[in-house]
N, CA and C atoms as an extended XYZ file, in Angstrom:
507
Properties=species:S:1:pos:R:3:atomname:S:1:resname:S:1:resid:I:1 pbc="F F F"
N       151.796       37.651      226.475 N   UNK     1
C       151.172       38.555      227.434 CA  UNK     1
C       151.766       39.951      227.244 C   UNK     1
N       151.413       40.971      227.049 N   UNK     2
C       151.310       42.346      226.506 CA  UNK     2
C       152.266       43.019      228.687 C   UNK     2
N       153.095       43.726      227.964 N   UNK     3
C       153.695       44.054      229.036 CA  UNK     3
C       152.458       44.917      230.466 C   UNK     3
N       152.723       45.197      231.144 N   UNK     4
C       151.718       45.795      231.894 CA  UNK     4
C       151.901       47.411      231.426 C   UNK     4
N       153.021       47.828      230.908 N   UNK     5
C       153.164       49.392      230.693 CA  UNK     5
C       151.750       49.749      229.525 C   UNK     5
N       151.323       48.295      228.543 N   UNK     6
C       150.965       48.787      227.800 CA  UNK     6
C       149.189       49.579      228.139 C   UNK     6
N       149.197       50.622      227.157 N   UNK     7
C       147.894       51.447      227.722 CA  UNK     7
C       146.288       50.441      227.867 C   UNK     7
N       146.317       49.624      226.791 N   UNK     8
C       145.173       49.019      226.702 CA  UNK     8
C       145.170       47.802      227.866 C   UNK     8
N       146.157       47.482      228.128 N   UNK     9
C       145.938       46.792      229.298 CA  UNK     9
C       145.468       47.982      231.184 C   UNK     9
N       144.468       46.410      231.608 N   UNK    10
C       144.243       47.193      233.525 CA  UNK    10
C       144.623       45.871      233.815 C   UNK    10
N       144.597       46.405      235.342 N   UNK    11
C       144.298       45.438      236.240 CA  UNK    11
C       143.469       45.500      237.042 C   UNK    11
N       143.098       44.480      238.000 N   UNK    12
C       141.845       44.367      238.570 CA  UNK    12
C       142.376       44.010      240.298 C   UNK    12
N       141.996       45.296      240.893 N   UNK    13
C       142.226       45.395      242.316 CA  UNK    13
C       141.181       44.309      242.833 C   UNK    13
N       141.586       43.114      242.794 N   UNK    14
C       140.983       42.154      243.446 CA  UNK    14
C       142.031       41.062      244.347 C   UNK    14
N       143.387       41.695      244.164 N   UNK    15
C       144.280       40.816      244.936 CA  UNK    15
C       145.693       42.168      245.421 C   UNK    15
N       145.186       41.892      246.750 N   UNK    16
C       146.153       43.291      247.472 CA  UNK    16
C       146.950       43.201      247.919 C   UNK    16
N       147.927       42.290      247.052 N   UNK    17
C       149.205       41.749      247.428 CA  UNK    17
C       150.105       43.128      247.012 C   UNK    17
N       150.309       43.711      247.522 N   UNK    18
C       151.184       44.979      246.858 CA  UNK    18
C       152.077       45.592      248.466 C   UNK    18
N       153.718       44.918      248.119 N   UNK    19
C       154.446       45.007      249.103 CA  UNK    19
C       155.269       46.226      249.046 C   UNK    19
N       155.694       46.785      249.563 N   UNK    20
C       157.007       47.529      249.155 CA  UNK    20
C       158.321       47.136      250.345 C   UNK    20
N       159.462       46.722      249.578 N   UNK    21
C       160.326       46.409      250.489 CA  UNK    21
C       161.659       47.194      250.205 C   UNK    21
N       162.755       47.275      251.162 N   UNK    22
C       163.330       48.007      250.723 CA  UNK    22
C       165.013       47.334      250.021 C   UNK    22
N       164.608       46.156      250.296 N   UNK    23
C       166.119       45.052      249.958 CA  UNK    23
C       165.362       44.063      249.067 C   UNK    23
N       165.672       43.401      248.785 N   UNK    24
C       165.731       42.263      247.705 CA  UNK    24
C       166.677       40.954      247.708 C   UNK    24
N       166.767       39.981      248.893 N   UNK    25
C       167.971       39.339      249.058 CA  UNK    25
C       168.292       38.438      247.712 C   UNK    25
N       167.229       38.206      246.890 N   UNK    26
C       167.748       36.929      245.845 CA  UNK    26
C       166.947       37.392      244.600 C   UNK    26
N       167.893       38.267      243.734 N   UNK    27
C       166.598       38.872      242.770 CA  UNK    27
C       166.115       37.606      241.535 C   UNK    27
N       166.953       37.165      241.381 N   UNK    28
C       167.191       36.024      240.434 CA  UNK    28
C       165.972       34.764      240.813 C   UNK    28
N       165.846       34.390      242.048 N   UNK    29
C       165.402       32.881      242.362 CA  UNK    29
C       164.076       33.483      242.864 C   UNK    29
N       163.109       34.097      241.358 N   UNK    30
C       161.656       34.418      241.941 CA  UNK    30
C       160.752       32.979      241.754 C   UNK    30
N       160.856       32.239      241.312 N   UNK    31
C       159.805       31.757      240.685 CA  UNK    31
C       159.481       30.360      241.365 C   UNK    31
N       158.518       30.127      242.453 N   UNK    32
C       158.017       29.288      243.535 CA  UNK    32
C       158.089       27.790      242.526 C   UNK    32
N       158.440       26.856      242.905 N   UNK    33
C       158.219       25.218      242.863 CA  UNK    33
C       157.548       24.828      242.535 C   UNK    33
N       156.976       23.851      241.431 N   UNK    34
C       155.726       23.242      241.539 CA  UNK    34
C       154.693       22.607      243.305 C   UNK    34
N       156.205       22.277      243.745 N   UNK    35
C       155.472       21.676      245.046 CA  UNK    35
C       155.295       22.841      245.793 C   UNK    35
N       155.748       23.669      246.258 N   UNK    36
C       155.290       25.346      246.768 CA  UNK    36
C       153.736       25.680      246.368 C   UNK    36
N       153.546       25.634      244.790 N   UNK    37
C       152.618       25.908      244.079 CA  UNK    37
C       151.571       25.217      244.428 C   UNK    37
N       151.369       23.688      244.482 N   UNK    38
C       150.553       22.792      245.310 CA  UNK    38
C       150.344       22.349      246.334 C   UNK    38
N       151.067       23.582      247.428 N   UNK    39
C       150.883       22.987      248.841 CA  UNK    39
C       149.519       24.377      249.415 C   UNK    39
N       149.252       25.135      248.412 N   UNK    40
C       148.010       25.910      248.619 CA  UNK    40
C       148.059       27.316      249.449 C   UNK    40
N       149.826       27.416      249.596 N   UNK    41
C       149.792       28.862      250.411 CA  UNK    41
C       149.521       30.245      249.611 C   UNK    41
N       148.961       30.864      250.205 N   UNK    42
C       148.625       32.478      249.756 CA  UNK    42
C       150.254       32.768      249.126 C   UNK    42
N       149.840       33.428      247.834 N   UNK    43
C       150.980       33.739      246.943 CA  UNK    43
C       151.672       34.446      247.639 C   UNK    43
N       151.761       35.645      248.622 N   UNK    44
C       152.950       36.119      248.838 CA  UNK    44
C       154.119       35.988      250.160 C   UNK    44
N       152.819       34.522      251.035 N   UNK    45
C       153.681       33.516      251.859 CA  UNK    45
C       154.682       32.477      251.152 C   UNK    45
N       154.202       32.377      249.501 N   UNK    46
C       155.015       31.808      248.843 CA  UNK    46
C       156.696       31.921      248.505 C   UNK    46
N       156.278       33.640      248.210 N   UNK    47
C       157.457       34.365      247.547 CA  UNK    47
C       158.340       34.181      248.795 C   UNK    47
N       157.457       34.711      249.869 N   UNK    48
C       158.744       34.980      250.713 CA  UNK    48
C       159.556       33.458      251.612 C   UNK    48
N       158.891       32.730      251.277 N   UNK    49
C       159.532       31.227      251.368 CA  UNK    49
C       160.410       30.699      250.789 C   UNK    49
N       160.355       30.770      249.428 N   UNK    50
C       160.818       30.820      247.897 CA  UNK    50
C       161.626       31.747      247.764 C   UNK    50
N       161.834       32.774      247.839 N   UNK    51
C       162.692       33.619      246.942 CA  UNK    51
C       163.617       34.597      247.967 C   UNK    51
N       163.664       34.473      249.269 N   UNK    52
C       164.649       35.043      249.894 CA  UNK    52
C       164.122       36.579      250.040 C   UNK    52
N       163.093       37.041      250.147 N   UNK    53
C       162.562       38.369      250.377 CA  UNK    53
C       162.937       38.825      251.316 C   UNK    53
N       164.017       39.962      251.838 N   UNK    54
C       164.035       40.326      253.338 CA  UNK    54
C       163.857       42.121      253.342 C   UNK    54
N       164.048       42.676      254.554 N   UNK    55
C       163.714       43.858      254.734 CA  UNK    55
C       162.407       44.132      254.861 C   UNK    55
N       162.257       45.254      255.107 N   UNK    56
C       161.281       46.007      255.756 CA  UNK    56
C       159.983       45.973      255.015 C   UNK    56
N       158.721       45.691      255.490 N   UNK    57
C       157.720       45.204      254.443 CA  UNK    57
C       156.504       45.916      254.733 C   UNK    57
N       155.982       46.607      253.531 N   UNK    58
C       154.887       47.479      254.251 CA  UNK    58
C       153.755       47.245      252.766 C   UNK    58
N       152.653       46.760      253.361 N   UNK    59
C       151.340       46.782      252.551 CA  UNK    59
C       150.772       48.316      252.231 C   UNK    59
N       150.769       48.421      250.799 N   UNK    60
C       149.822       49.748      250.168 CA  UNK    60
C       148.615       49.320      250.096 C   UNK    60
N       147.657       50.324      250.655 N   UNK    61
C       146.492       49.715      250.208 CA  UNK    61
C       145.915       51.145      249.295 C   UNK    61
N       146.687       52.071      249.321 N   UNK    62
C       145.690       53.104      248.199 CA  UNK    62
C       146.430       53.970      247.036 C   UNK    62
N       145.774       53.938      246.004 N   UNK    63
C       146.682       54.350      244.779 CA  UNK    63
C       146.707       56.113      245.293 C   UNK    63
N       147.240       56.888      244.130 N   UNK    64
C       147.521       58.464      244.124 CA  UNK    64
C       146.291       58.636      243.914 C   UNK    64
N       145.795       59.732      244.056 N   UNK    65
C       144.517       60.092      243.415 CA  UNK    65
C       143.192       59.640      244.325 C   UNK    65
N       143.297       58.663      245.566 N   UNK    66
C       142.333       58.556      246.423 CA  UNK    66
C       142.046       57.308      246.156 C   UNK    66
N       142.389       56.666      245.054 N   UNK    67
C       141.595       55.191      244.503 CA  UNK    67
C       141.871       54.364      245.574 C   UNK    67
N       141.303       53.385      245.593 N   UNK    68
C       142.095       52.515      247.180 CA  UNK    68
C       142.230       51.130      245.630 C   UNK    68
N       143.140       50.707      246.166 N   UNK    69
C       143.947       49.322      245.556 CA  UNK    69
C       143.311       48.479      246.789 C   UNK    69
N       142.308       47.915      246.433 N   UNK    70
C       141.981       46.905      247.489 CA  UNK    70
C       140.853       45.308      247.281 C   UNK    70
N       141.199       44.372      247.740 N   UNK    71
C       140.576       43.226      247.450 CA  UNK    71
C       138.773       43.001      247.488 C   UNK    71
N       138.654       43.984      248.264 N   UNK    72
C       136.984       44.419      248.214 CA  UNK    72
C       136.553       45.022      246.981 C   UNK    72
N       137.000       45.764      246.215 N   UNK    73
C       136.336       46.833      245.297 CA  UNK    73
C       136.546       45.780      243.912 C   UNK    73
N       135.594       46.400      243.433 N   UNK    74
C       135.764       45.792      241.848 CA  UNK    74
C       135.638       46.639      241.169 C   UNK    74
N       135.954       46.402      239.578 N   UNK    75
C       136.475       47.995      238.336 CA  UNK    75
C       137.861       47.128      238.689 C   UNK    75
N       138.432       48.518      237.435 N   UNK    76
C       139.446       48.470      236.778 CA  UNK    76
C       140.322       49.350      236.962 C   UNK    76
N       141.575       49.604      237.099 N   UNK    77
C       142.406       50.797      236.962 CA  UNK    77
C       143.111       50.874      235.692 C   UNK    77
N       142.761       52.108      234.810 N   UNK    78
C       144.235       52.106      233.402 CA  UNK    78
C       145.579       52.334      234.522 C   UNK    78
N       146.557       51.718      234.180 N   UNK    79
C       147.985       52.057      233.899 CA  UNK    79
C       148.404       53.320      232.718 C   UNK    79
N       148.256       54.648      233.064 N   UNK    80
C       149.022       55.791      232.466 CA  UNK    80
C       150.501       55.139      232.276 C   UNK    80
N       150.597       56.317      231.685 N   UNK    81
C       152.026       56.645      231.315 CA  UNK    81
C       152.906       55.382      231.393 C   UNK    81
N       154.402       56.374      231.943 N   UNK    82
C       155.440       54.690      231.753 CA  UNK    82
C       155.455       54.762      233.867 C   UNK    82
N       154.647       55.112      234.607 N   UNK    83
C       155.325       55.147      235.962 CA  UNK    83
C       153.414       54.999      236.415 C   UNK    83
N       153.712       54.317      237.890 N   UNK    84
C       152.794       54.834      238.903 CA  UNK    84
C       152.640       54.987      240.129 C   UNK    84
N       151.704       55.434      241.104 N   UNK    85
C       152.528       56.473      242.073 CA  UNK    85
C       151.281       55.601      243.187 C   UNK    85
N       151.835       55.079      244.353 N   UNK    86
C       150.916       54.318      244.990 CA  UNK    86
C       151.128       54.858      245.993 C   UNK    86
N       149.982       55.206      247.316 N   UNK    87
C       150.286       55.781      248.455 CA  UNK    87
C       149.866       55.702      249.502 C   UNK    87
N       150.512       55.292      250.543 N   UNK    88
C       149.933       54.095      252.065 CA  UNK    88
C       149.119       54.956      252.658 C   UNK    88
N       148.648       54.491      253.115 N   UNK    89
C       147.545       54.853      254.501 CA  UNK    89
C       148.423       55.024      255.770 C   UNK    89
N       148.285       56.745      255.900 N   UNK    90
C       148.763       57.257      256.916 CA  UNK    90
C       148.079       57.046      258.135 C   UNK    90
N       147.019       55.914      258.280 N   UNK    91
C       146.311       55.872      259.570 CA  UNK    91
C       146.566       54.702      259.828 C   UNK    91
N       147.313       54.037      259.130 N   UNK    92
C       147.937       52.757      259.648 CA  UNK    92
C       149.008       52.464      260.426 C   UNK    92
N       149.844       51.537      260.731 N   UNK    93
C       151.163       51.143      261.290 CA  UNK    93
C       152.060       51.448      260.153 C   UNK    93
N       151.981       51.060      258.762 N   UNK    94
C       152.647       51.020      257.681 CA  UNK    94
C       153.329       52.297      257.792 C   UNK    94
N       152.063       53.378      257.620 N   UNK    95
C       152.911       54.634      257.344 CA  UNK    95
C       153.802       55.632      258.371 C   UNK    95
N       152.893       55.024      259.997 N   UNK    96
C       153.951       55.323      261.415 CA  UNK    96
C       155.230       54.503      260.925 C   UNK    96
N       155.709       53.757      260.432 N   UNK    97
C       156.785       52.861      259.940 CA  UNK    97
C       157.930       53.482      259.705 C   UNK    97
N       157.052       53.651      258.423 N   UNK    98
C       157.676       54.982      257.349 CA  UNK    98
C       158.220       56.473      257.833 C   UNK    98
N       157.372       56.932      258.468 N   UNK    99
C       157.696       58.143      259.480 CA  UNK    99
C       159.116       57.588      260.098 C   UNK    99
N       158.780       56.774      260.958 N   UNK   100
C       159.893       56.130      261.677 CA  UNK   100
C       161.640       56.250      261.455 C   UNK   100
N       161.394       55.917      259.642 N   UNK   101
C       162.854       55.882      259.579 CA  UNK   101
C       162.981       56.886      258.665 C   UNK   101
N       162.150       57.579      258.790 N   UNK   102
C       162.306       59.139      257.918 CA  UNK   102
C       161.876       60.496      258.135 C   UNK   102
N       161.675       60.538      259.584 N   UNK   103
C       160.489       61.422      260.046 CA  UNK   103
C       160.365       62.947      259.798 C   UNK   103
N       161.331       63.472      259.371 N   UNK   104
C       161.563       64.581      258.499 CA  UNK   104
C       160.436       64.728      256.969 C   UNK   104
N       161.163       63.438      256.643 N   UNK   105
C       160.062       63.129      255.809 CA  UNK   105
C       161.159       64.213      254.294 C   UNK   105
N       162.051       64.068      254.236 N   UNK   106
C       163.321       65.093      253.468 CA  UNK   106
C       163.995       63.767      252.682 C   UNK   106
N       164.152       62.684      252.558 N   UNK   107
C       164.868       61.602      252.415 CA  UNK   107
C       164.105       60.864      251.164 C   UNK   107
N       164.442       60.495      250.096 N   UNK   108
C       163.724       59.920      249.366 CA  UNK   108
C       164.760       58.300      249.435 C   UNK   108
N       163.689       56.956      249.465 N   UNK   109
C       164.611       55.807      249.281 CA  UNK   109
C       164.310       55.139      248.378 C   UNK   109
N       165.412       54.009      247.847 N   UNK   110
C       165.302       53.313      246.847 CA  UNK   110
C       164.865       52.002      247.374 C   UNK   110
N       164.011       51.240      246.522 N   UNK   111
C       163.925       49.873      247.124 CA  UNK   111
C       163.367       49.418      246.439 C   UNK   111
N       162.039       48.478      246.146 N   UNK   112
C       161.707       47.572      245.324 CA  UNK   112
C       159.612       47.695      245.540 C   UNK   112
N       159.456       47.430      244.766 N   UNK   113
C       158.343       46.987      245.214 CA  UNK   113
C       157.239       45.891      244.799 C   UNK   113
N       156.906       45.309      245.238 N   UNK   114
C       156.287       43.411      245.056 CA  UNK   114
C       155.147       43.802      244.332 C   UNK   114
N       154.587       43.312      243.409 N   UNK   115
C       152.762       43.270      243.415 CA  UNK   115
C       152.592       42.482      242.527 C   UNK   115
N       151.283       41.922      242.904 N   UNK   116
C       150.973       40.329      242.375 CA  UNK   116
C       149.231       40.807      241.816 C   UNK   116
N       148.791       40.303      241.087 N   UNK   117
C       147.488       40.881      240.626 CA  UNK   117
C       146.907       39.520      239.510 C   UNK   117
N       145.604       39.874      239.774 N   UNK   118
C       144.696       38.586      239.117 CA  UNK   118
C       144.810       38.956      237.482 C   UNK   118
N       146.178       38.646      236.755 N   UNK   119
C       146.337       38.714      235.491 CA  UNK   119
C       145.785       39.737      235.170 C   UNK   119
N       146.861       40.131      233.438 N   UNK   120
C       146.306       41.323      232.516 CA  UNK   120
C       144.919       41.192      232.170 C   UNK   120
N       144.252       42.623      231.983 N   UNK   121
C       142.944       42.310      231.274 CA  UNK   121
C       142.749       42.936      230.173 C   UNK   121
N       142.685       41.866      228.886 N   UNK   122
C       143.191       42.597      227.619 CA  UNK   122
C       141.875       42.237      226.870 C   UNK   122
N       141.387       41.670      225.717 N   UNK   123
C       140.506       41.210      224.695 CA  UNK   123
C       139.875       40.085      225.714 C   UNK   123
N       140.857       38.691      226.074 N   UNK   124
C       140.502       38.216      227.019 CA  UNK   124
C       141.200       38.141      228.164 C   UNK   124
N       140.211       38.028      229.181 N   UNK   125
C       140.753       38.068      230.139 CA  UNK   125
C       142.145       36.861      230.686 C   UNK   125
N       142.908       37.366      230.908 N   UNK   126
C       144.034       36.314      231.650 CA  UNK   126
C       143.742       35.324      233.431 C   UNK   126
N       143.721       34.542      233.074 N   UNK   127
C       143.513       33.802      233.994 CA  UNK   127
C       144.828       33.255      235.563 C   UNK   127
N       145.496       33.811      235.249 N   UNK   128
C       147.017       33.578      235.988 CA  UNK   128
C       147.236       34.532      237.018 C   UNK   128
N       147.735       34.620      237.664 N   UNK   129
C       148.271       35.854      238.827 CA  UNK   129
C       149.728       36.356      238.494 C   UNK   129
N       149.727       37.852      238.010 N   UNK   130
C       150.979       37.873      237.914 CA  UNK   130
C       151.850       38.654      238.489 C   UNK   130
N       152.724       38.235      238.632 N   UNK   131
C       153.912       39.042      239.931 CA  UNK   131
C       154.730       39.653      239.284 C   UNK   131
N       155.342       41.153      239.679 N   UNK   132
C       156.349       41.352      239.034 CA  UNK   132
C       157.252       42.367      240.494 C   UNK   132
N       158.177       42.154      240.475 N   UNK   133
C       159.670       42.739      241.126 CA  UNK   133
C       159.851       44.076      240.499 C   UNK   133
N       159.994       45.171      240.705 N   UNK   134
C       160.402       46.175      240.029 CA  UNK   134
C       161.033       47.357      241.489 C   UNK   134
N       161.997       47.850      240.727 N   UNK   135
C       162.766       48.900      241.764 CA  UNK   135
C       161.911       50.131      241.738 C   UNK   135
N       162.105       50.996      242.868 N   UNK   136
C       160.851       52.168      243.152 CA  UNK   136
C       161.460       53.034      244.104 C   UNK   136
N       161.165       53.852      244.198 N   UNK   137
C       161.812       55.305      245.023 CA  UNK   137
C       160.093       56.092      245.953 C   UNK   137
N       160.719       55.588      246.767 N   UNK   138
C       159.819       56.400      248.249 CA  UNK   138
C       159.838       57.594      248.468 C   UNK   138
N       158.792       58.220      248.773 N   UNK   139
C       158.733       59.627      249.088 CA  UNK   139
C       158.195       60.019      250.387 C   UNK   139
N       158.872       60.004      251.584 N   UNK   140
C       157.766       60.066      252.406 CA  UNK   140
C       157.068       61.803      252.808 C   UNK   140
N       155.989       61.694      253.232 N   UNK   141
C       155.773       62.794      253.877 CA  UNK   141
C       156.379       63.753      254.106 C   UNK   141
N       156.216       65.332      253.795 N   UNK   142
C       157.153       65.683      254.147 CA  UNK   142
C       156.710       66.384      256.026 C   UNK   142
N       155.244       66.774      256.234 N   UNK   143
C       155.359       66.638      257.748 CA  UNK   143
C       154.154       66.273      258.408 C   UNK   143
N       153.512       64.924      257.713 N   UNK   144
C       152.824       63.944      257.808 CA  UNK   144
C       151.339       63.937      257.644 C   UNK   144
N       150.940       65.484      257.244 N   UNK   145
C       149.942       65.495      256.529 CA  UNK   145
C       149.689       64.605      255.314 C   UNK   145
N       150.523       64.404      254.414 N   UNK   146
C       150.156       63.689      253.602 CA  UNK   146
C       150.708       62.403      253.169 C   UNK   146
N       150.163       61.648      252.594 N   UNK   147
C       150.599       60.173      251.942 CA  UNK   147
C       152.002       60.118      251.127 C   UNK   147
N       152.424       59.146      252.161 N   UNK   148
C       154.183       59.182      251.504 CA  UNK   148
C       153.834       58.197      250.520 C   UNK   148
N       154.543       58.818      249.291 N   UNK   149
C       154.178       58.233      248.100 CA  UNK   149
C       155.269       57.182      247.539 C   UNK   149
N       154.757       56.268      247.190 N   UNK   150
C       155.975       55.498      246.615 CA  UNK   150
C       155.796       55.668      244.947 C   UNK   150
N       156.749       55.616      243.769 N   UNK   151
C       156.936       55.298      242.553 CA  UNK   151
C       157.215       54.478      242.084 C   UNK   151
N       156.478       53.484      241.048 N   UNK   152
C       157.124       52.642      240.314 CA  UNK   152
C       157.354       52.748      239.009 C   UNK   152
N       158.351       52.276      238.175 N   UNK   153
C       158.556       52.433      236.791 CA  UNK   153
C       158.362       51.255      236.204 C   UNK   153
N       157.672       51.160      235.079 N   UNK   154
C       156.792       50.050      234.627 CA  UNK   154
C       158.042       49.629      233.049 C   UNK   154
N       157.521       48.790      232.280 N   UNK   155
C       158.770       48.520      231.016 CA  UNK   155
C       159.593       47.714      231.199 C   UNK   155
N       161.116       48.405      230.630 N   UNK   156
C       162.223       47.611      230.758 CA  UNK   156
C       162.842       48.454      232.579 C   UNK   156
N       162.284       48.650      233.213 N   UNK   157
C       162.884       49.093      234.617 CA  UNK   157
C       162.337       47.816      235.573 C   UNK   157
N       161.597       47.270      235.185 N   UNK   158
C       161.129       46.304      236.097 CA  UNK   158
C       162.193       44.876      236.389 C   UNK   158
N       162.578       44.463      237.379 N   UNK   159
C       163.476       43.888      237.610 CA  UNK   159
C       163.022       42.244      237.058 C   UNK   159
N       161.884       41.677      237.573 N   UNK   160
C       161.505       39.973      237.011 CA  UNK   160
C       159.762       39.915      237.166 C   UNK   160
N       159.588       39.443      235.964 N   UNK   161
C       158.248       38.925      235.630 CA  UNK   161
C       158.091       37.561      236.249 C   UNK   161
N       156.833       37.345      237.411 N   UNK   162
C       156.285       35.909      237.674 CA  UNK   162
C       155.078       35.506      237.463 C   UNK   162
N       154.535       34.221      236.293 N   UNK   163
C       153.433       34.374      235.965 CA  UNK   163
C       153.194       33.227      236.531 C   UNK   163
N       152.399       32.758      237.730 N   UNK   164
C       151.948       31.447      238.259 CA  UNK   164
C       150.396       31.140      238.157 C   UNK   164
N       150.417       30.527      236.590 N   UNK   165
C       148.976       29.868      235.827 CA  UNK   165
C       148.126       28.926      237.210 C   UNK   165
N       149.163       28.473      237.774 N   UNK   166
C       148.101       27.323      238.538 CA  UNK   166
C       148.002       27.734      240.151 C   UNK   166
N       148.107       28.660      240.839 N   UNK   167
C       148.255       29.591      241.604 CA  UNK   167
C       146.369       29.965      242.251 C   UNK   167
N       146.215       28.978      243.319 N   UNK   168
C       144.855       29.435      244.108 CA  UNK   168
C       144.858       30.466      244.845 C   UNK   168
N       144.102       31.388      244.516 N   UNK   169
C       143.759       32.808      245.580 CA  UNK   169
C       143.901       32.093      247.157 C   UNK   169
């Protein structure tokens, strides 16, 4: 499977599992059970059963640029460069959140961020859901006009690859 940095690979906003947290209690013990796997829970009730996920948890639902990352839309997004820049919905709870513990909006944080997606789409399509852990730096607002942006770095910055082949939406 071709890393996700690479250009010819997308993904397909059809699974809007995309967390950002700001801790990571067990970076090591990602990878759910066979019996986890066959008891039919939504993948990211899995993780956090499985793998010790704690801290503060906030759903992105829209990329930079206006795109919305969301389970309704279909298309493709390229992955640019080696980074990408995802950014919450300030009309939500998520981003009052965010305000919350930054409301200056002057503070940039480090933390992690989750996202799980209906496999690479390369020559053929991948059939698997794949998860990956990677560390990311928050930007919030600076006076709430706009979308506090989070960053991720794609490559060798990404903390653990999870590929769960037998994994029901």
């Amino acid at each position: 499977m071709p890393e996700i940095a690479d250009a010819t690979a997308f993904f397909q906003p059809t699974v809007s599992e995309i967390v950002w947290m700001e801790d990571i209690a067990d970076k090591v013990n990602l990878v759910p059970t066979a019996a986890e796997i066959a008891s039919g829970l939504r993948l990211m009730n899995e993780l956090y059963d499985v793998t010790g996920f704690t801290g503060e948890q906030s759903w992105i639902t829209r990329r930079n640029g206006g795109s919305r990352v969301d389970g309704q839309l279909a298309g493709k997004y390229t992955l640019a460069a080696s980074s990408i820049t995802f950014t919450m919905d300030k009309e939500g709870t998520d981003a009052a959140a965010e305000f919350a513990v930054d409301p200056e909006g002057d503070e940039a944080l480090e933390g992690y961020l989750l996202y799980a997606i209906r496999g690479l789409v390369t020559a053929r399509p991948a059939k698997t859901f794949h998860c990956e852990v990677a560390p990311a730096i928050d930007v919030p607002s600076w006076d709430g006009s706009d979308y506090p942006r989070i960053t991720i770095p794609f490559g060798i910055h990404k903390v653990k690859d999870i590929v769960i082949p037998t994994l029901t939406p």
